[in-house]
C-alpha positions as CSV (number, residue, x, y, z in Angstrom):
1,X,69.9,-31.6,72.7
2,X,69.7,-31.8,68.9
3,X,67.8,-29.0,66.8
4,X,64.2,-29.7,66.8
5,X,64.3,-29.9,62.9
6,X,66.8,-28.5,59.8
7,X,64.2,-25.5,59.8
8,X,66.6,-23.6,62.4
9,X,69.6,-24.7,60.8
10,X,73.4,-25.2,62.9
11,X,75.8,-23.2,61.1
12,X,79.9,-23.0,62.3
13,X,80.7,-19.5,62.1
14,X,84.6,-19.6,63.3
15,X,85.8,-18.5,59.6
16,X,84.3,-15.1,60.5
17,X,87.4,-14.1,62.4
18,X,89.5,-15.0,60.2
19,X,91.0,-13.7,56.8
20,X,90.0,-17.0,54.9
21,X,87.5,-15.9,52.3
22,X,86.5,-18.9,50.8
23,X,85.6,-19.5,54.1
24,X,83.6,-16.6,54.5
25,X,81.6,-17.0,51.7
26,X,81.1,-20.6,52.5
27,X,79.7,-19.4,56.0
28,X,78.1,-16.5,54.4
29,X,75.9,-19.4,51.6
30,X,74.4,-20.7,55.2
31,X,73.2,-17.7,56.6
32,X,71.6,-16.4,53.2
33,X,70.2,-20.3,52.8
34,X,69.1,-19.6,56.8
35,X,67.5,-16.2,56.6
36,X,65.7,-16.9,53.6
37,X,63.7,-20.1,54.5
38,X,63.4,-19.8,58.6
39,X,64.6,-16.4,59.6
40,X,67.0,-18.4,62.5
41,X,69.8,-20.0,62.9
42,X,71.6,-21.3,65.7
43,X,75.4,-20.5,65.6
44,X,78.4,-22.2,67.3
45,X,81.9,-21.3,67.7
46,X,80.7,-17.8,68.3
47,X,84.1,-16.4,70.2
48,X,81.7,-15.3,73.1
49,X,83.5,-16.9,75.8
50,X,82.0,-20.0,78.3
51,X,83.1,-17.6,81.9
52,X,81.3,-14.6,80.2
53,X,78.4,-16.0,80.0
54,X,78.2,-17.8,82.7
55,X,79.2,-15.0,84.6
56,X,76.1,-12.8,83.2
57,X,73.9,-15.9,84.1
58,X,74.8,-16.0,87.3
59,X,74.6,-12.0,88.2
60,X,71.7,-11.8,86.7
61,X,70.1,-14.3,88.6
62,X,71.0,-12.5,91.5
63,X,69.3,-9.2,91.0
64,X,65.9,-11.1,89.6
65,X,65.4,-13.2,93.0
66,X,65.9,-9.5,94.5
67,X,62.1,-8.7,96.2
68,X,60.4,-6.4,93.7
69,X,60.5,-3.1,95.7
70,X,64.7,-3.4,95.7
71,X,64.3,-4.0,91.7
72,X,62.4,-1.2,91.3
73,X,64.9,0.8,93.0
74,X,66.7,0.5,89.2
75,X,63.0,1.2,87.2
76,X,64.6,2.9,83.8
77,X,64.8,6.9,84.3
78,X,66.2,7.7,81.1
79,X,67.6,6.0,78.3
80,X,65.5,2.6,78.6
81,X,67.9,1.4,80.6
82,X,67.2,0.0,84.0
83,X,64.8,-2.9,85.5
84,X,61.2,-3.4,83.6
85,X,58.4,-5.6,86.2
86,X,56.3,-8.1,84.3
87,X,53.3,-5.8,82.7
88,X,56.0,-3.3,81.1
89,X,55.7,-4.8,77.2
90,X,52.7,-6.1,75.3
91,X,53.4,-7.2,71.8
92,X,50.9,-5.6,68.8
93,X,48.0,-7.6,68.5
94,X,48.8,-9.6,72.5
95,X,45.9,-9.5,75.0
96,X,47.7,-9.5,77.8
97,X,51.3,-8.0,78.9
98,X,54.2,-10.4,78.7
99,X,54.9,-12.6,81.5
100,X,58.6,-11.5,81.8
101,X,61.1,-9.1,83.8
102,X,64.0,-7.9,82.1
103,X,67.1,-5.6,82.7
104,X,68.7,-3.6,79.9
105,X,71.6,-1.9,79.1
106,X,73.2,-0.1,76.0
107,X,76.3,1.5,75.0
108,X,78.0,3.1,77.7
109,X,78.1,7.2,76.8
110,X,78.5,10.0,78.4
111,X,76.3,12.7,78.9
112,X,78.5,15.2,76.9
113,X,78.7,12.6,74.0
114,X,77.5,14.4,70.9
115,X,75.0,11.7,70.8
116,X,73.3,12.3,73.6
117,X,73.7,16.1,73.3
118,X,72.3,16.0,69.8
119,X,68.8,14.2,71.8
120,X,69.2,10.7,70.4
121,X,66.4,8.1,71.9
122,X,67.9,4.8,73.7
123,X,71.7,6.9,74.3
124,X,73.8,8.1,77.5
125,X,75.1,6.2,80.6
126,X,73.9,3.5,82.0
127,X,72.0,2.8,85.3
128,X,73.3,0.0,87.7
129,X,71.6,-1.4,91.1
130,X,73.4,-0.6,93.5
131,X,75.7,-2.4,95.9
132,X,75.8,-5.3,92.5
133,X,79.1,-4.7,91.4
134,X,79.5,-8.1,90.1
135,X,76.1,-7.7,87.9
136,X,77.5,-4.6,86.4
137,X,81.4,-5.9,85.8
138,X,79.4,-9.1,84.1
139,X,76.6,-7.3,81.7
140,X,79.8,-4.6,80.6
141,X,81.9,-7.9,79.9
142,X,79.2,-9.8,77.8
143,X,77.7,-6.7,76.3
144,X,81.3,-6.3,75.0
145,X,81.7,-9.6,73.9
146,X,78.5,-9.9,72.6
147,X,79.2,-6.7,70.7
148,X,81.8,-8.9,69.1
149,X,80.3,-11.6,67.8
150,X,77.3,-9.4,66.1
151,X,80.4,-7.6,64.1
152,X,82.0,-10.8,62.9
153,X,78.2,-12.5,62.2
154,X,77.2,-9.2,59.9
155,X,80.4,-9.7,58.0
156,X,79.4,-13.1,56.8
157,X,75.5,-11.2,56.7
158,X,76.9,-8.8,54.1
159,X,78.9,-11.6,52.1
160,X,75.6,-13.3,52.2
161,X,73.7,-10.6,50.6
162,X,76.5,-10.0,48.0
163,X,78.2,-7.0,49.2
164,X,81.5,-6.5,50.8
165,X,82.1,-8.1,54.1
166,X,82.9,-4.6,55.5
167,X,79.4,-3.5,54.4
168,X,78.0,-2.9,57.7
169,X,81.3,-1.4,60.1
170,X,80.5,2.0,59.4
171,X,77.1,1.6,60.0
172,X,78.2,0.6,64.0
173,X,80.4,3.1,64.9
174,X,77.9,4.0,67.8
175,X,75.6,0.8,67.8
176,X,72.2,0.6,69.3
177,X,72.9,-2.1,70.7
178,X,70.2,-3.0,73.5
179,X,71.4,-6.3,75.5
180,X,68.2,-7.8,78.0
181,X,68.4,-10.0,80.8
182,X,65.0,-11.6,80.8
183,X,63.6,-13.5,83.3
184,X,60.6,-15.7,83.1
185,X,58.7,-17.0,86.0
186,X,57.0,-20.1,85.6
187,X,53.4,-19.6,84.3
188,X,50.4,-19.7,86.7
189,X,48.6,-23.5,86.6
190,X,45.8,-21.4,85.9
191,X,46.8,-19.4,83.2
192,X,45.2,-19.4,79.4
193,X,46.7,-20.0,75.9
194,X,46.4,-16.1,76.2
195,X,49.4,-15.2,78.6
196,X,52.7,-15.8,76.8
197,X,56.4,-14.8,78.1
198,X,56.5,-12.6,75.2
199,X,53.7,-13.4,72.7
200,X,54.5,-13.4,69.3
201,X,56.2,-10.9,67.0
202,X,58.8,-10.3,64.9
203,X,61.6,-8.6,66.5
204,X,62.1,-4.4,65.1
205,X,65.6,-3.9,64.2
206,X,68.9,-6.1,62.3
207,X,69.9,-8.9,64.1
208,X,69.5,-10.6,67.4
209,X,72.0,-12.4,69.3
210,X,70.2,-15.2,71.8
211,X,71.7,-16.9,74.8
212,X,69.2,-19.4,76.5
213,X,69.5,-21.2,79.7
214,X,68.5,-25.3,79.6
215,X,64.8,-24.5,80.4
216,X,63.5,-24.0,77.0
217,X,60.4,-22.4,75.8
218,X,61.2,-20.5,72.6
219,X,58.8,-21.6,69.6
220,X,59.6,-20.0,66.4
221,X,56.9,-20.0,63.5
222,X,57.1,-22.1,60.0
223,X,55.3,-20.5,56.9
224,X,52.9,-23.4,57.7
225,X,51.8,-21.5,60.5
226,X,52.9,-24.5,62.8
227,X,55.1,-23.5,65.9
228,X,58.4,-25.3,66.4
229,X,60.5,-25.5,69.8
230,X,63.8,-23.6,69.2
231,X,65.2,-26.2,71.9
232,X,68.4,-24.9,73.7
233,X,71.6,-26.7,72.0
234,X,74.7,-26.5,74.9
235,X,77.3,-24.7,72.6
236,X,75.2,-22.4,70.5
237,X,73.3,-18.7,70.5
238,X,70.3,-18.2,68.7
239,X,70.5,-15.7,65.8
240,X,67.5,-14.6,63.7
241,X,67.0,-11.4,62.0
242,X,65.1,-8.3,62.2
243,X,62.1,-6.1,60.6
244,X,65.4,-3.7,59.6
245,X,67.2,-6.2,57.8
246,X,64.1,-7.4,56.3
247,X,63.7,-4.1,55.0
248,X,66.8,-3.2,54.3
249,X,67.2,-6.3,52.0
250,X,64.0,-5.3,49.9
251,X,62.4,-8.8,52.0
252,X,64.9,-10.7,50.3
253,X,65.6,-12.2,53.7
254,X,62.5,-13.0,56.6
255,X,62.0,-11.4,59.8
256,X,59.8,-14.6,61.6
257,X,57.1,-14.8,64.1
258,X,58.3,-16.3,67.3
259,X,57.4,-16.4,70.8
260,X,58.5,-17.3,74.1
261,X,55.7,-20.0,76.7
262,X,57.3,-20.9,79.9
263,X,55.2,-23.8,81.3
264,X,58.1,-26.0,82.7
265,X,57.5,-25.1,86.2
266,X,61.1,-23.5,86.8
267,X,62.2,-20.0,86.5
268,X,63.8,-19.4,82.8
269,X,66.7,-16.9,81.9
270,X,68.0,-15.8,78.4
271,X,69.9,-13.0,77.5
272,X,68.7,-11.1,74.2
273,X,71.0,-8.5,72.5
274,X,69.2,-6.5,69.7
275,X,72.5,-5.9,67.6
276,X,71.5,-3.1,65.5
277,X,73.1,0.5,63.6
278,X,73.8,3.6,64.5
279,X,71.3,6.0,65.1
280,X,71.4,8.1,61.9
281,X,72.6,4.8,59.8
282,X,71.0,5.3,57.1
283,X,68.5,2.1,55.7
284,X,68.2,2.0,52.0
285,X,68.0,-1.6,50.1
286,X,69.3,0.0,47.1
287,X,72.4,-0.4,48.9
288,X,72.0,-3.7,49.3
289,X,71.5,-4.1,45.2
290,X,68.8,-4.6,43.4
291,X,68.0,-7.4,40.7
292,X,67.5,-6.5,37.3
293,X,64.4,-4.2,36.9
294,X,63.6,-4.6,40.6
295,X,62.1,-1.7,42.4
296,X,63.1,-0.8,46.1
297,X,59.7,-2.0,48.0
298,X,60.8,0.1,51.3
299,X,61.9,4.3,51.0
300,X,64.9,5.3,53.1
301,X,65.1,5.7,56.8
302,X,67.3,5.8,59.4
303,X,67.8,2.8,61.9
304,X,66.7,4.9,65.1
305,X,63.6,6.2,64.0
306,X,62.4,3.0,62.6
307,X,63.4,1.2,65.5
308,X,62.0,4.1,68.2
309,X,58.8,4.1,66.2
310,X,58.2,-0.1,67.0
311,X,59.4,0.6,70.9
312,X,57.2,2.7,71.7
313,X,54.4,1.2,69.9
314,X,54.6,-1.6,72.3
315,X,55.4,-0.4,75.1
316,X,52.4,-0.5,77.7
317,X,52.8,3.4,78.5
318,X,54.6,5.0,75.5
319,X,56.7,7.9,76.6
320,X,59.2,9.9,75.4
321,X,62.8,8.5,75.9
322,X,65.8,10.4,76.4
């Protein structure tokens, strides 16, 4: 199925790999041309293999057809990682929850790491259901390979933006990187224009890295205000970008309105990894460069508490994360 329109552009990003730099830059023209007009992109030749994903499909699958009482057996206890029911998120400005589950998980540390001793929201270990062993074997496999792909895309990212393609590698020496399995029962026949599987929003922090089953359902938002279907293309992940990187490029690239409306009938899977910094990375578009006489718009932060500040803001209960 072909791209619903050259607003979410197709972009080959093999030459990331590689040590080709005319390459790179060539890739890196498409992704500045992307994320200043739509915000998305779809990407192909991403490295993340066919099994992997398929693999993560599959397990996943498996736990969400679970009855709820066993899935709540993994309800996050620390760390946001764990099984969230439908009713868990609402969006800013949503009047209803969204219409989703989801499972996360996030780098693997220990509890001695000096990350997690030092207190840092969204870090330690973390929690698998048990008696899955195959659910946890495939989420460590694609988060890693995931992983991947985000560090070759932001290399082409930073060529984009005019900096060195090594820009953003010390920045991820611990990655908060949050990877969702989200699952989205069909909507009730009865059901409003009101209940969405996650209404819309911009998403908080760098980059996102989408993987979508055939089912479809993701609409992303022109500056027209007019909603477009982000179809699934067999091949391809979904990439769009972040508040963060919005605001890390003094809005020189768009963070875009999208949401997610399941009325096909069937049950819908994607897998979202929120591909962002360190913790204490610090987030200053002066580093980015400015133009001539250009003022930074946005004061320095660092990556987790911006990103901690928009979690718990729309999360249903806020509490405090460990």
């Amino acid at each position: 199925m072909a791209p619903p329109s050259a607003f979410i552009p197709t972009i080959d990003i093999g030459a990331v790999r590689g040590g080709d730099t005319g390459a790179l830059k060539a890739v890196g023209d498409q992704v500045r041309h992307a994320f200043t007009t739509s915000g998305f992109c779809y990407i192909r030749n991403h490295g993340v293999p066919d099994e992997v994903i398929s693999a993560a499909a599959s397990a996943a699958l498996d736990f969400f057809h679970l009855p709820l009482e066993e899935k709540q057996k993994s309800a996050p206890k620390e760390s946001v990682r764990g099984f969230n029911a439908i009713g868990r998120t609402t969006m800013y400005g949503a009047k209803n929850p969204d219409y989703k589950e989801y499972y996360q998980i996030g780098l693997e540390l220990p509890r001695d790491d000096p990350a997690v001793l030092a207190g840092q929201p969204l870090r330690g270990p973390n929690q698998w259901p048990s008696g899955m062993p195959r659910f946890e074997t495939a989420l460590t496999r694609y988060f890693q390979e995931i992983g991947a792909c985000g560090q070759g895309f932001l290399r082409a990212v930073a060529v984009s933006l005019g900096v060195a393609p090594s820009f953003f590698a010390d920045k991820y020496d611990k990655p908060l990187q949050r990877t969702q399995c989200v699952y989205y029962p069909p909507h009730p026949a009865d059901t409003g224009d009101e209940l969405f599987g996650v209404a819309p929003h911009t998403d908080y922090g760098c980059v996102t890295l989408l993987w979508q089953d055939d089912v479809g359902g993701l609409e992303v938002q022109e500056r027209s205000g007019a909603w477009v279907a982000a179809e699934p293309v067999p091949g391809t992940l979904v990439v769009n970008i972040g508040d963060l990187l919005a605001r890390w490029s003094n809005d020189r690239y768009r963070s875009t309105p999208h949401r997610v409306t399941n009325r096909s009938g069937r049950e819908r899977l994607s897998i979202a990894t929120f591909y962002d910094p360190d913790y204490v990375a610090p987030v200053d578009p002066s580093h980015l460069g400015l133009g001539e006489g250009e003022a930074a718009k946005y004061a320095p932060v660092t990556a987790g508490d911006y990103i901690m500040g928009r979690i718990n803001a729309s999360q249903k209960k806020p509490q405090t994360l460990a």
